[in-house]
C-alpha positions, 0 to 999 in steps of 0.5 A: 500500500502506498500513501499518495497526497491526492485526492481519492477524486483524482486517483480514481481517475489515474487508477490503472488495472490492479490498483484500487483507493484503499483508503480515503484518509482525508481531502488530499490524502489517499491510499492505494492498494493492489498488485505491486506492479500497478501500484509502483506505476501509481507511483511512478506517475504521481512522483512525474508530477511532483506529487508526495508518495509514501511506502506503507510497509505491511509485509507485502500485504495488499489489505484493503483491495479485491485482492485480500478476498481469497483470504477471507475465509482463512482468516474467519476460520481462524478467528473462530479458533482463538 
C-alpha cells in the first residue's frame, strides 16, 4: 500500500488495472492498494508530477483491495479458533 497526497477524486481517475483507493484518509490524502506492479506505476506517475508518495510497509500485504478476498475465509476460520 502506498500513501499518495491526492485526492481519492483524482486517483480514481489515474487508477490503472490492479490498483484500487484503499483508503480515503482525508481531502488530499489517499491510499492505494493492489498488485505491486500497478501500484509502483501509481507511483511512478504521481512522483512525474511532483506529487508526495509514501511506502506503507505491511509485509507485502495488499489489505484493503479485491485482492485480500481469497483470504477471507482463512482468516474467519481462524478467528473462530482463538
Amino acid at each position: 500500500m502506498k500513501y499518495i497526497d491526492m485526492p481519492w477524486e483524482e486517483v480514481k481517475k489515474r487508477l490503472v488495472p490492479g490498483a484500487t483507493v484503499a483508503c480515503h484518509n482525508s481531502a488530499n490524502v489517499s491510499i492505494i492498494s493492489g498488485t505491486k506492479s500497478a501500484v509502483n506505476q501509481m507511483m511512478l506517475h504521481a512522483k512525474s508530477q511532483a506529487v508526495f508518495t509514501h511506502l506503507i510497509d505491511l509485509s507485502g500485504s495488499a489489505l484493503h483491495s479485491p485482492l485480500i478476498e481469497k483470504y477471507v475465509h482463512k482468516i474467519a476460520e481462524r478467528i473462530t479458533q482463538v
